[in-house]
mmCIF file of the C-alpha atoms, coordinates in Angstrom:
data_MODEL
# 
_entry.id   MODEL 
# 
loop_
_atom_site.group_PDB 
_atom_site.id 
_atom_site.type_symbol 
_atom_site.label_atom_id 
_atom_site.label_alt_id 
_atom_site.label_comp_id 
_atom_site.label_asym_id 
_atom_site.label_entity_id 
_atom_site.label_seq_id 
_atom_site.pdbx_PDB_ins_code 
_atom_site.Cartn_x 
_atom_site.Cartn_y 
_atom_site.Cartn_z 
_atom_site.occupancy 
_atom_site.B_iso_or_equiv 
_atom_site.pdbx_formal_charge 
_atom_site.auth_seq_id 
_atom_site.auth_comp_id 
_atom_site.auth_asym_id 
_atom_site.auth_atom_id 
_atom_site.pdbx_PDB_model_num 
ATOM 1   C CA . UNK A 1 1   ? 74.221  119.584 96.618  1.00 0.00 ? 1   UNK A CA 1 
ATOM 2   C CA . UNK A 1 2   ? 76.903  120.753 94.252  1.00 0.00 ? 2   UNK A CA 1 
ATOM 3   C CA . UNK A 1 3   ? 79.456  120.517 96.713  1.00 0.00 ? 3   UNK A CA 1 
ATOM 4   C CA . UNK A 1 4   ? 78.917  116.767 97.386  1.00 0.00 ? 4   UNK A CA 1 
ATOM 5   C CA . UNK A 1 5   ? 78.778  116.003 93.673  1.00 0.00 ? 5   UNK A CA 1 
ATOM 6   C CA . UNK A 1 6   ? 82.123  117.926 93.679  1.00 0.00 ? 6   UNK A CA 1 
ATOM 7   C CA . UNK A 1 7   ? 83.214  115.699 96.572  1.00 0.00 ? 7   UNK A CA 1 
ATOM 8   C CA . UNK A 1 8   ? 82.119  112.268 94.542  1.00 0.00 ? 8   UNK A CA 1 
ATOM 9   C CA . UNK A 1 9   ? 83.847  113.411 91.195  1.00 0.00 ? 9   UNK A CA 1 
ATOM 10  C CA . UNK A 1 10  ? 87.032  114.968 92.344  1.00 0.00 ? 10  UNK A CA 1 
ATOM 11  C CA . UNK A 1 11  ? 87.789  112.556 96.045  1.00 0.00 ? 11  UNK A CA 1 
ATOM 12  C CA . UNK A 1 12  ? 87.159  109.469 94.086  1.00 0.00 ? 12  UNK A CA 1 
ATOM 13  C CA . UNK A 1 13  ? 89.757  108.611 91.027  1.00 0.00 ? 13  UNK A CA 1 
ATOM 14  C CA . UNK A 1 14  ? 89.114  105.963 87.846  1.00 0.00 ? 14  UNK A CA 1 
ATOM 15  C CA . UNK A 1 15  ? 90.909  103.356 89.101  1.00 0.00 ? 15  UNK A CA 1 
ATOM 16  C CA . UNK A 1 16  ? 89.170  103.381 92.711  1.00 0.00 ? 16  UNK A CA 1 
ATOM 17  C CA . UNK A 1 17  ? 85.510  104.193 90.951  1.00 0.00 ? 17  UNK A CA 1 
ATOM 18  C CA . UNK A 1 18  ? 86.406  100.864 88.571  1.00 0.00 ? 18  UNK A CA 1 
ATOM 19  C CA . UNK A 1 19  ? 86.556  98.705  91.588  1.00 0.00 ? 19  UNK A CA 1 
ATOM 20  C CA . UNK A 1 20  ? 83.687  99.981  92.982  1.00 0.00 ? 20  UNK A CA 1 
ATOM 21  C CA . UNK A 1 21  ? 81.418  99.589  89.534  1.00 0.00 ? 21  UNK A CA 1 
ATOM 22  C CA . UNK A 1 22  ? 83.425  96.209  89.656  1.00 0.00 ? 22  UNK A CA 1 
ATOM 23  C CA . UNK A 1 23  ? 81.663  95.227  93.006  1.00 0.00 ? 23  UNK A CA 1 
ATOM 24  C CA . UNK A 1 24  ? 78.130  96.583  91.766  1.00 0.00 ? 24  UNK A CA 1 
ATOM 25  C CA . UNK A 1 25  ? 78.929  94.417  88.624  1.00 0.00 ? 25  UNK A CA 1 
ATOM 26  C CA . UNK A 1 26  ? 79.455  91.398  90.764  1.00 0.00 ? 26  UNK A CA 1 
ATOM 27  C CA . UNK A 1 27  ? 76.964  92.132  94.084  1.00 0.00 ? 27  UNK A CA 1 
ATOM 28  C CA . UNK A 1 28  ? 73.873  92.698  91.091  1.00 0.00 ? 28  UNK A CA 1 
ATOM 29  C CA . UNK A 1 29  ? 74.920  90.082  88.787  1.00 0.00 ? 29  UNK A CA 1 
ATOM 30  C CA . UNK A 1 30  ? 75.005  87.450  91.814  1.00 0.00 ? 30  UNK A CA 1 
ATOM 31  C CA . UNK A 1 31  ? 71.927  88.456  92.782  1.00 0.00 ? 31  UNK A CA 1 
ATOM 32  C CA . UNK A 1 32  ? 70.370  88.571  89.347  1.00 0.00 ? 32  UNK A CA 1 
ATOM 33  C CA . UNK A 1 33  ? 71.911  84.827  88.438  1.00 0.00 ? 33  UNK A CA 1 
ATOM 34  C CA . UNK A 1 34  ? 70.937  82.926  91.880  1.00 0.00 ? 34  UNK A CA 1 
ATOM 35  C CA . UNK A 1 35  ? 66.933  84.762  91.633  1.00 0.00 ? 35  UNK A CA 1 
ATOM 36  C CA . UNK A 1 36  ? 67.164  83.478  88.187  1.00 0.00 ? 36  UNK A CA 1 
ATOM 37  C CA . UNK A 1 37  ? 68.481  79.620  88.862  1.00 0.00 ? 37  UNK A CA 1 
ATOM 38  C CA . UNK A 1 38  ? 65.964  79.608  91.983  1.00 0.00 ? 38  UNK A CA 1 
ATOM 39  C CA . UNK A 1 39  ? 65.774  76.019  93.947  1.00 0.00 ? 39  UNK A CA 1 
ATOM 40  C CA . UNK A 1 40  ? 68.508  75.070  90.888  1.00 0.00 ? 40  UNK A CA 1 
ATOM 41  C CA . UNK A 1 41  ? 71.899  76.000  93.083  1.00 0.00 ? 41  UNK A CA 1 
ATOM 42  C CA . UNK A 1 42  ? 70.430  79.471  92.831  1.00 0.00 ? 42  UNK A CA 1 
ATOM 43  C CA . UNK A 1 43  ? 71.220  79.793  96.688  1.00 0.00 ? 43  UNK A CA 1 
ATOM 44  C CA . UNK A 1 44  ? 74.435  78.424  96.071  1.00 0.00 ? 44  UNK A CA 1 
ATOM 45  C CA . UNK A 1 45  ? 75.428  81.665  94.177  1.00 0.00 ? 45  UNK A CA 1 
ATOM 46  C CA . UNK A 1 46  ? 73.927  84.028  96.704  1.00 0.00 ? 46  UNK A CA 1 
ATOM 47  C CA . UNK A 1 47  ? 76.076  82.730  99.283  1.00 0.00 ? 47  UNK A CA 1 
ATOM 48  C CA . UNK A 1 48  ? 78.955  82.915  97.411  1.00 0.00 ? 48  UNK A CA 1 
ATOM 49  C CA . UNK A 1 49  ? 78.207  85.602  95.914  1.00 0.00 ? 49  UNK A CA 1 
ATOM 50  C CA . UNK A 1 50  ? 78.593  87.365  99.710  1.00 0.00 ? 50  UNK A CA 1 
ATOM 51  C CA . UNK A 1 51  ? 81.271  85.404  100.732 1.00 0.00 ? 51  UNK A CA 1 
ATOM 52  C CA . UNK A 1 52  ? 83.193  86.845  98.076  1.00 0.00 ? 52  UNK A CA 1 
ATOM 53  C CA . UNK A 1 53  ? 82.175  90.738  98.862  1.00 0.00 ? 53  UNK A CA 1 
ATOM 54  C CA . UNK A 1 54  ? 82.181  89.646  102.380 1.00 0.00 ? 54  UNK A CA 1 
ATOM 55  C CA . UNK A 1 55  ? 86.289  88.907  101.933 1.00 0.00 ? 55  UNK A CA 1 
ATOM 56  C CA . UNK A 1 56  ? 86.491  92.065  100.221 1.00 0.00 ? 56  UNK A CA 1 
ATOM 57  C CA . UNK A 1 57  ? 85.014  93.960  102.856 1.00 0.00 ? 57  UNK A CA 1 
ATOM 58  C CA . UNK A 1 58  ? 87.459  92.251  105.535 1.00 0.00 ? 58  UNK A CA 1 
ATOM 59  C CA . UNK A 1 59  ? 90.220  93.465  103.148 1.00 0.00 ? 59  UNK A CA 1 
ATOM 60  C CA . UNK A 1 60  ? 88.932  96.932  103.202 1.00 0.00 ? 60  UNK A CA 1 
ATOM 61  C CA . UNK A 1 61  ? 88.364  97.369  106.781 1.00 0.00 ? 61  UNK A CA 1 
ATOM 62  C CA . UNK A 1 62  ? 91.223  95.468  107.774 1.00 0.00 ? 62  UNK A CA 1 
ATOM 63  C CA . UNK A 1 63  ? 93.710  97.426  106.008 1.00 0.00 ? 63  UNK A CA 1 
ATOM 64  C CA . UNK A 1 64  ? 92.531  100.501 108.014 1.00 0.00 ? 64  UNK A CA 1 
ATOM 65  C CA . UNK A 1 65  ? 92.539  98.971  110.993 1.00 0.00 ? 65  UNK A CA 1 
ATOM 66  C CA . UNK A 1 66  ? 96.353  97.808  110.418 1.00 0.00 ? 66  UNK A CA 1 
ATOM 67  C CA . UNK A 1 67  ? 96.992  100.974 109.151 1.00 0.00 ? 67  UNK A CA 1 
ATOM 68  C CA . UNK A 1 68  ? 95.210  103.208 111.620 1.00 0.00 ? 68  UNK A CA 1 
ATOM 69  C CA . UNK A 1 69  ? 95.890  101.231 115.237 1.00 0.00 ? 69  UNK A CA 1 
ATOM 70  C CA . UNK A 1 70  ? 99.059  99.414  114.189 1.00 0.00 ? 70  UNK A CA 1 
ATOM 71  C CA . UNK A 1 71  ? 100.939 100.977 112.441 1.00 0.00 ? 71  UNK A CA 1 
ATOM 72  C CA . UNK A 1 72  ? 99.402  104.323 113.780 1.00 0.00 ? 72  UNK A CA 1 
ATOM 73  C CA . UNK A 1 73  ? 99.132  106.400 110.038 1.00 0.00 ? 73  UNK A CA 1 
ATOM 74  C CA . UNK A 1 74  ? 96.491  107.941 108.167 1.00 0.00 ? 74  UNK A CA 1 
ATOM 75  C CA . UNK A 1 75  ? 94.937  105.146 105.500 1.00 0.00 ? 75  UNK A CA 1 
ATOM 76  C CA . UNK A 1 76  ? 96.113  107.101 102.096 1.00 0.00 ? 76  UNK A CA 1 
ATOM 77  C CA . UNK A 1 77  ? 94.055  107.753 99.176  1.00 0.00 ? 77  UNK A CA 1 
ATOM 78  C CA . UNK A 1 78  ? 94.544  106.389 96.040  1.00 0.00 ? 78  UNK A CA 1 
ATOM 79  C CA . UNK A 1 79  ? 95.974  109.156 93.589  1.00 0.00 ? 79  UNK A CA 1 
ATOM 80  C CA . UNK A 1 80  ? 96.882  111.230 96.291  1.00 0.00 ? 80  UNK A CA 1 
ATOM 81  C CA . UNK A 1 81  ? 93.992  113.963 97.928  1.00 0.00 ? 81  UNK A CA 1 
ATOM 82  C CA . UNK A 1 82  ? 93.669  114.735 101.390 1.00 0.00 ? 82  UNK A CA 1 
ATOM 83  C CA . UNK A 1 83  ? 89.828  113.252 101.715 1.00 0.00 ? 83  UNK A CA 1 
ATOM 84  C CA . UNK A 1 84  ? 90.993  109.739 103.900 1.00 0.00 ? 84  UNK A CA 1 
ATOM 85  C CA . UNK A 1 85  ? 93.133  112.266 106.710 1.00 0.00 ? 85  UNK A CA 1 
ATOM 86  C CA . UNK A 1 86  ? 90.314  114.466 106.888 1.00 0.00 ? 86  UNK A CA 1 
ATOM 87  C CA . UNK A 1 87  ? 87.271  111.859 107.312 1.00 0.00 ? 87  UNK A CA 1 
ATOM 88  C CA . UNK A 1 88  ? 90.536  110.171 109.871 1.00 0.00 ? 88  UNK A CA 1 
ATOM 89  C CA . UNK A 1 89  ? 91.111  113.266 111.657 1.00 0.00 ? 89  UNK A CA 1 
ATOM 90  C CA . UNK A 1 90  ? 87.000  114.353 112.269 1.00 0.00 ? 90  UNK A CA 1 
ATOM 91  C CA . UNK A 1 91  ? 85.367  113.447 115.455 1.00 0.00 ? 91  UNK A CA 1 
ATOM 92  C CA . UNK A 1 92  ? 83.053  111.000 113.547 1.00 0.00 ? 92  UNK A CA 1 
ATOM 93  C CA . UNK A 1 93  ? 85.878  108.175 112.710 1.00 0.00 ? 93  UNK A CA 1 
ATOM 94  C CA . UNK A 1 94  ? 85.487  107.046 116.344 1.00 0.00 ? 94  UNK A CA 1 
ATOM 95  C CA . UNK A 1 95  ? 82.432  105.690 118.683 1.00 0.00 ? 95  UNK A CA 1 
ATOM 96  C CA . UNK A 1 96  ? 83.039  105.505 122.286 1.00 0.00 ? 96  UNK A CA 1 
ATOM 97  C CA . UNK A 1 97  ? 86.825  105.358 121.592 1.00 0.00 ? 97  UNK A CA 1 
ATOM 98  C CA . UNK A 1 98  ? 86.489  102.644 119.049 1.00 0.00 ? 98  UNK A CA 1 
ATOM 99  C CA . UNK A 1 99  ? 87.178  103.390 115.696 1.00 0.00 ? 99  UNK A CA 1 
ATOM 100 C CA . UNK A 1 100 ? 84.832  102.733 113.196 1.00 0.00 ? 100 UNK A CA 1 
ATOM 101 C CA . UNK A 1 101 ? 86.741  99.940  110.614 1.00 0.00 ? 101 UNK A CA 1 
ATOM 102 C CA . UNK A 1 102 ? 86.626  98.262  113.623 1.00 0.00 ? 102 UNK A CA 1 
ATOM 103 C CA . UNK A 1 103 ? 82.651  97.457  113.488 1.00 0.00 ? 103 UNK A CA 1 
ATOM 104 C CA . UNK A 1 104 ? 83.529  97.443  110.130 1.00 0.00 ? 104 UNK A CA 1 
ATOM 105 C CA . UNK A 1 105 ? 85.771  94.660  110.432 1.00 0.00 ? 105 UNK A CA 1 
ATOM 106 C CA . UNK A 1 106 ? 83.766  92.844  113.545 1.00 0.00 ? 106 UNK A CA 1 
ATOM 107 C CA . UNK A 1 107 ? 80.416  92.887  110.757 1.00 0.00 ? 107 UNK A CA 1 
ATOM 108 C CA . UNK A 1 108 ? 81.768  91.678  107.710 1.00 0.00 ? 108 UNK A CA 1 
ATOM 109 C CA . UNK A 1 109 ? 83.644  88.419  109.787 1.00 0.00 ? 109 UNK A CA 1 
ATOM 110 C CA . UNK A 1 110 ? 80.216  87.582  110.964 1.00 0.00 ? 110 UNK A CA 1 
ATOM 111 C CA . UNK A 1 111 ? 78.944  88.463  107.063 1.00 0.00 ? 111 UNK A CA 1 
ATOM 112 C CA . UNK A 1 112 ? 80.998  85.530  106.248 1.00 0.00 ? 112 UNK A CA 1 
ATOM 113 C CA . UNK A 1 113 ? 79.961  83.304  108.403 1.00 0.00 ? 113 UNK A CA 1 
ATOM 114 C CA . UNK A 1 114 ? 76.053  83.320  107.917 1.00 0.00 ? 114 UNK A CA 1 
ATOM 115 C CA . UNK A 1 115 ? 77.329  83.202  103.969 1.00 0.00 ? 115 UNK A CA 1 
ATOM 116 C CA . UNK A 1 116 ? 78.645  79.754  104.904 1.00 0.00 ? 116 UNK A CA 1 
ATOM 117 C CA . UNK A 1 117 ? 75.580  78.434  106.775 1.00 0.00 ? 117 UNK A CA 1 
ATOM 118 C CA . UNK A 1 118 ? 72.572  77.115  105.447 1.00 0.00 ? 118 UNK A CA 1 
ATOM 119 C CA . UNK A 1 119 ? 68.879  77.645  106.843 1.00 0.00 ? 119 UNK A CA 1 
ATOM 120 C CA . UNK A 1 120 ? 66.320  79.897  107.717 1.00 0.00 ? 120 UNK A CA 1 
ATOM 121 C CA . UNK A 1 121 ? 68.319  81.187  111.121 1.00 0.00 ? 121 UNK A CA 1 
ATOM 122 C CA . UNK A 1 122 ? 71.394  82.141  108.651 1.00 0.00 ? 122 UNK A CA 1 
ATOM 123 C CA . UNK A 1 123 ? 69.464  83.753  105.979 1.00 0.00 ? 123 UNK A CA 1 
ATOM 124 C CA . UNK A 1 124 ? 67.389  86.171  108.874 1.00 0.00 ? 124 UNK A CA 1 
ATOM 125 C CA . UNK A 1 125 ? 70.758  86.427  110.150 1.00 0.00 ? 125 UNK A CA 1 
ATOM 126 C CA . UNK A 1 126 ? 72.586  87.591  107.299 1.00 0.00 ? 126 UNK A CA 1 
ATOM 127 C CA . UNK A 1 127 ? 69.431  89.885  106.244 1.00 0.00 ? 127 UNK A CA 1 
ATOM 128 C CA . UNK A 1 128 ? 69.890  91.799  109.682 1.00 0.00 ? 128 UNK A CA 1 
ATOM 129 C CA . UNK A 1 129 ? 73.560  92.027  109.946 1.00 0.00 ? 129 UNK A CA 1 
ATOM 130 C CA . UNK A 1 130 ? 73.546  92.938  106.140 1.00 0.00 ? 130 UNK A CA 1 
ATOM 131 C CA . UNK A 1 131 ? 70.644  95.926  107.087 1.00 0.00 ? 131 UNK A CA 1 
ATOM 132 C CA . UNK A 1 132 ? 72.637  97.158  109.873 1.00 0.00 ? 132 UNK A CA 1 
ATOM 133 C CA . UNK A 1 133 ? 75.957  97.437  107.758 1.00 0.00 ? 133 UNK A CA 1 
ATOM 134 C CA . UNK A 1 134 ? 74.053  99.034  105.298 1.00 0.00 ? 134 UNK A CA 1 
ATOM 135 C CA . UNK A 1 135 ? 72.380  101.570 107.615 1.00 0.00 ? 135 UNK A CA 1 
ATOM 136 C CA . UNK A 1 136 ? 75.540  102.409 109.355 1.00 0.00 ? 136 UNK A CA 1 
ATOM 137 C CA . UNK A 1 137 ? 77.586  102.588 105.790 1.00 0.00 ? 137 UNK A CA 1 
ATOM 138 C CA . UNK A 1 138 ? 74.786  104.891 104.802 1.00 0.00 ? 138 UNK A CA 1 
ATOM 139 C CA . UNK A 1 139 ? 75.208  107.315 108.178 1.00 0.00 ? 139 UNK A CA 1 
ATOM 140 C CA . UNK A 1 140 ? 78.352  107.543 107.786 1.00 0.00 ? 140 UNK A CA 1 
ATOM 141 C CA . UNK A 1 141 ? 78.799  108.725 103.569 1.00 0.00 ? 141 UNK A CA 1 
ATOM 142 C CA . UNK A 1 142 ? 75.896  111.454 105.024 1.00 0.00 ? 142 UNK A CA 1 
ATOM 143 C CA . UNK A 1 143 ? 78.889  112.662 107.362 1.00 0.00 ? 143 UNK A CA 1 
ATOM 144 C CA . UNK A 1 144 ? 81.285  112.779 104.950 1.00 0.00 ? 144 UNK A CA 1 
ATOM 145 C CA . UNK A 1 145 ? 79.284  114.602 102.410 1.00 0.00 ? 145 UNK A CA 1 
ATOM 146 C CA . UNK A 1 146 ? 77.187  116.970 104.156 1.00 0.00 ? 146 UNK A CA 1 
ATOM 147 C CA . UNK A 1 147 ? 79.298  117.255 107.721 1.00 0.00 ? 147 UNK A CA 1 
ATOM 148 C CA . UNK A 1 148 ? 83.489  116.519 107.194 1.00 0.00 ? 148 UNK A CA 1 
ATOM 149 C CA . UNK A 1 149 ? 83.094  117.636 103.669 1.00 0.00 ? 149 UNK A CA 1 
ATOM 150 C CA . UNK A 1 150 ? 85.711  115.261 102.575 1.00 0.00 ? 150 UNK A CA 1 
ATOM 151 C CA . UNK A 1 151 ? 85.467  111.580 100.632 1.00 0.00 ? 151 UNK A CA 1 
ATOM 152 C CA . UNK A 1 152 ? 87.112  108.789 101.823 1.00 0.00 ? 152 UNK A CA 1 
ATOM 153 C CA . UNK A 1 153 ? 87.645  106.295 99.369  1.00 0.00 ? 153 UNK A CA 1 
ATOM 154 C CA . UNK A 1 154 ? 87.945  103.092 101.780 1.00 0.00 ? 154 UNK A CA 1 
ATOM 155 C CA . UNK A 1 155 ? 84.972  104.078 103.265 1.00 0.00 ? 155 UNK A CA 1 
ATOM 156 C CA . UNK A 1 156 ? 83.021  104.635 99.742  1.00 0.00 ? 156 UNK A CA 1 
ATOM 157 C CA . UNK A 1 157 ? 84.378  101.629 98.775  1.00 0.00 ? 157 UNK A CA 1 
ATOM 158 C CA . UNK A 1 158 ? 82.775  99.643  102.135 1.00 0.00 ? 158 UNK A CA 1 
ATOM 159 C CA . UNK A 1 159 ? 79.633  101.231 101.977 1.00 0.00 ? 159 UNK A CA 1 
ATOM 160 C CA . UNK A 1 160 ? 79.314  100.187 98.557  1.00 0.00 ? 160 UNK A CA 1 
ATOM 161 C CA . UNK A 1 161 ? 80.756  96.425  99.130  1.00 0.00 ? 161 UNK A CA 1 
ATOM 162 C CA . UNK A 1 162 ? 77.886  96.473  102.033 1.00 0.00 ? 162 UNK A CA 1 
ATOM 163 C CA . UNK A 1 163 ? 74.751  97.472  99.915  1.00 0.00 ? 163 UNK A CA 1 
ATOM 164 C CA . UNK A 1 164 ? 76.022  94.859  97.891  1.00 0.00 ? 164 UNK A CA 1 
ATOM 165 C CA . UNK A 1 165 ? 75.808  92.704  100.541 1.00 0.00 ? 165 UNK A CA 1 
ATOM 166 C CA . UNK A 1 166 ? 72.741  93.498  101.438 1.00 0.00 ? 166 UNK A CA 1 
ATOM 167 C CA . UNK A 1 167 ? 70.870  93.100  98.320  1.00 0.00 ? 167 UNK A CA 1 
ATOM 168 C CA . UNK A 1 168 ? 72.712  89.555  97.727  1.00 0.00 ? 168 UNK A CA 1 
ATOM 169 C CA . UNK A 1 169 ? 71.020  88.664  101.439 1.00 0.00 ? 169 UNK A CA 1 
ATOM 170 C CA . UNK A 1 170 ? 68.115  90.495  100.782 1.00 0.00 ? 170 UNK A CA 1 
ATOM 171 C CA . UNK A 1 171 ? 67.735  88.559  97.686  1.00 0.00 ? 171 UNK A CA 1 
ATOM 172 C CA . UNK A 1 172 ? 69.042  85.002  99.693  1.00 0.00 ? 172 UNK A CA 1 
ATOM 173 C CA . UNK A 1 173 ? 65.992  85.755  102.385 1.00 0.00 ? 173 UNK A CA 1 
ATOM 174 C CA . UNK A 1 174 ? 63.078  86.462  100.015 1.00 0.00 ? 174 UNK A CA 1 
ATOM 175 C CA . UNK A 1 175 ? 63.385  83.958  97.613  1.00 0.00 ? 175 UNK A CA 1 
ATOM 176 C CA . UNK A 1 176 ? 64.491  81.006  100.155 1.00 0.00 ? 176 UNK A CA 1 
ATOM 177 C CA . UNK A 1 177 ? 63.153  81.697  103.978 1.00 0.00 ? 177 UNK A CA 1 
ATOM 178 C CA . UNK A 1 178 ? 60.775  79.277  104.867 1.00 0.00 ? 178 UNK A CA 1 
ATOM 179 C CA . UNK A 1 179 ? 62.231  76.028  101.961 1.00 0.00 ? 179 UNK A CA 1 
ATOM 180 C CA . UNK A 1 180 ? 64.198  73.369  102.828 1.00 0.00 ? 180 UNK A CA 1 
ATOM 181 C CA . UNK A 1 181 ? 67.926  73.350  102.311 1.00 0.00 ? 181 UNK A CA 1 
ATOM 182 C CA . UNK A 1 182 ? 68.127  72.664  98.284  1.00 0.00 ? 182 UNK A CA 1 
ATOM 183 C CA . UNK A 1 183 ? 71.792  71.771  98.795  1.00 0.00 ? 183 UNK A CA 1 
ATOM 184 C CA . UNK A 1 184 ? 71.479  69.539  101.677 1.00 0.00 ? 184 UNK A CA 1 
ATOM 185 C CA . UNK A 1 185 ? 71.047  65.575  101.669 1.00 0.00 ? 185 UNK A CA 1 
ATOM 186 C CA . UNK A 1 186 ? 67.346  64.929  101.369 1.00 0.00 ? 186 UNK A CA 1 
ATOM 187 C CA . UNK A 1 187 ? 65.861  63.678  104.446 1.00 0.00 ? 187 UNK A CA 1 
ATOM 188 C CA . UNK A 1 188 ? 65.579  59.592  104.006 1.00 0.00 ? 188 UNK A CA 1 
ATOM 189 C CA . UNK A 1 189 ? 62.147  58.310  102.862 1.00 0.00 ? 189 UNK A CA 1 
ATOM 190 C CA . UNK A 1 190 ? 59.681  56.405  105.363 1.00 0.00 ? 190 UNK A CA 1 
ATOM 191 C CA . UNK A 1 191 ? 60.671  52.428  105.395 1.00 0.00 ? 191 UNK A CA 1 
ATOM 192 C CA . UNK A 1 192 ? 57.777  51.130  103.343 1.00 0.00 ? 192 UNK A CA 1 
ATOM 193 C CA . UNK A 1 193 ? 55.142  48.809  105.537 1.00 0.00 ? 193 UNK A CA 1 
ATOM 194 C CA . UNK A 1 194 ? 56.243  45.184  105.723 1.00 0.00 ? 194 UNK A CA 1 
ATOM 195 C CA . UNK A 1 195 ? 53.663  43.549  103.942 1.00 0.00 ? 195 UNK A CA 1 
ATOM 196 C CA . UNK A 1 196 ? 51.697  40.863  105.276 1.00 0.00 ? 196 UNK A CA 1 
ATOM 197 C CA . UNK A 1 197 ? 53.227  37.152  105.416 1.00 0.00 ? 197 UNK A CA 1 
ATOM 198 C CA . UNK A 1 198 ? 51.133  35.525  103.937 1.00 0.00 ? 198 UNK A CA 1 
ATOM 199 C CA . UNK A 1 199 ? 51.645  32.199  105.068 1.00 0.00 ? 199 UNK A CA 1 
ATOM 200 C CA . UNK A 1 200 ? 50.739  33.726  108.895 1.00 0.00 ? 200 UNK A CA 1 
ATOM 201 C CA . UNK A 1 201 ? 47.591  32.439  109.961 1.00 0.00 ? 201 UNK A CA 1 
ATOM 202 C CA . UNK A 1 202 ? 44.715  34.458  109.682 1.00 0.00 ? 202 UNK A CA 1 
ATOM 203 C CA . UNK A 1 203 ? 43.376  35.383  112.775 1.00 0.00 ? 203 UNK A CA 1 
# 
C-alpha cells in the first residue's frame, strides 16, 4: 500500500490535484443543491450539473485521443514525470485494439445526451451509463496502482470527473424516477362539463 500512496502523492502535482478537488467541489455541490431544491428546479441542476462534468470529460478523453491516434505521441503529464508514457506504453491502455479514451470518449458523448433529456428512460439511462463509467474508471486506477505501477493524471482526472458523474445521476434517479417532468408544460386540464341549457326541455 505504500507504494500506491507514493504513486498518488508524487504522479499527481498541485495544480492537476486542484482541478480534480475542483470537480469534487462542483460534482458534490450539484448534487447537494438539486437534492436540496427537490421538485423546485432541483433536477434542473442535476442535469446541468453533468452536462458540465460531462464536457469536461469529452475534453479529457478527447485530448488523448487527438494526442494518442492523431497526432501519434504520448499524452504528457503535467509537471513533467514519466507516469502518462508508462500507463500509454502497458498492455492495459488498449481493448481489442481499441484504445481506451476511446470508450472514454464514446461514454461521456452519450453522458451528455441523457443530461439533456428529461424522463424516467433518461434518468435509468444516465444511472447505467454513469455505473459503467464508473466501474470501468475504477478497473482501470486498480491497474495503474497495483499492476503498471505508474499514475496517469488524465486518467485520474476521468475517473474522478466519472464518479462525479455518477453520484450527480445517482442522485438525478433516486430523488426523481417515477415524477412527472417538473420542468415540462403541465399537461392541459379536462374541459369542464357543459352545463345543462336550461331552457332545453326536460325530457
Amino acid at each position: 500500500m505504500g507504494d500506491q500512496l507514493h504513486l498518488l502523492t508524487h504522479g499527481i502535482p498541485g495544480v492537476i490535484a486542484g482541478i480534480m478537488l475542483a470537480l469534487t467541489v462542483v460534482g458534490a455541490g450539484g448534487s447537494i443543491w438539486g437534492i436540496r431544491r427537490g421538485f423546485d428546479g432541483g433536477e434542473r441542476i442535476l442535469r446541468i450539473t453533468a452536462a458540465i462534468l460531462s464536457l469536461v470529460g469529452i475534453g479529457i478523453a478527447g485530448y488523448v485521443v487527438v494526442t494518442v491516434e492523431i497526432m501519434n505521441q504520448i499524452p504528457q503529464c503535467v509537471g513533467g514525470g514519466g507516469g502518462c508514457a508508462a500507463v500509454e506504453h502497458s498492455t492495459y491502455s488498449r481493448i481489442a485494439g481499441v484504445h481506451v479514451s476511446i470508450f472514454g470518449l464514446i461514454g461521456y458523448a452519450l453522458l451528455l445526451v441523457t443530461s439533456l433529456l428529461n424522463g424516467d428512460r433518461a434518468r435509468v439511462c444516465a444511472f447505467f451509463l454513469a455505473l459503467l463509467g464508473f466501474g470501468f474508471s475504477l478497473y482501470l486506477t486498480y491497474l495503474e496502482l497495483w499492476e503498471i505501477l505508474a499514475i496517469c493524471q488524465w486518467c485520474v482526472s476521468s475517473a474522478i470527473t466519472m464518479t462525479m458523474i455518477f453520484v450527480v445521476n445517482t442522485s438525478r434517479l433516486i430523488v426523481f424516477f417515477g415524477t412527472d417532468d417538473p420542468e415540462g408544460e403541465s399537461e392541459p386540464a379536462d374541459e369542464p362539463a357543459p352545463l345543462d341549457d336550461p331552457g332545453a326541455p326536460a325530457v
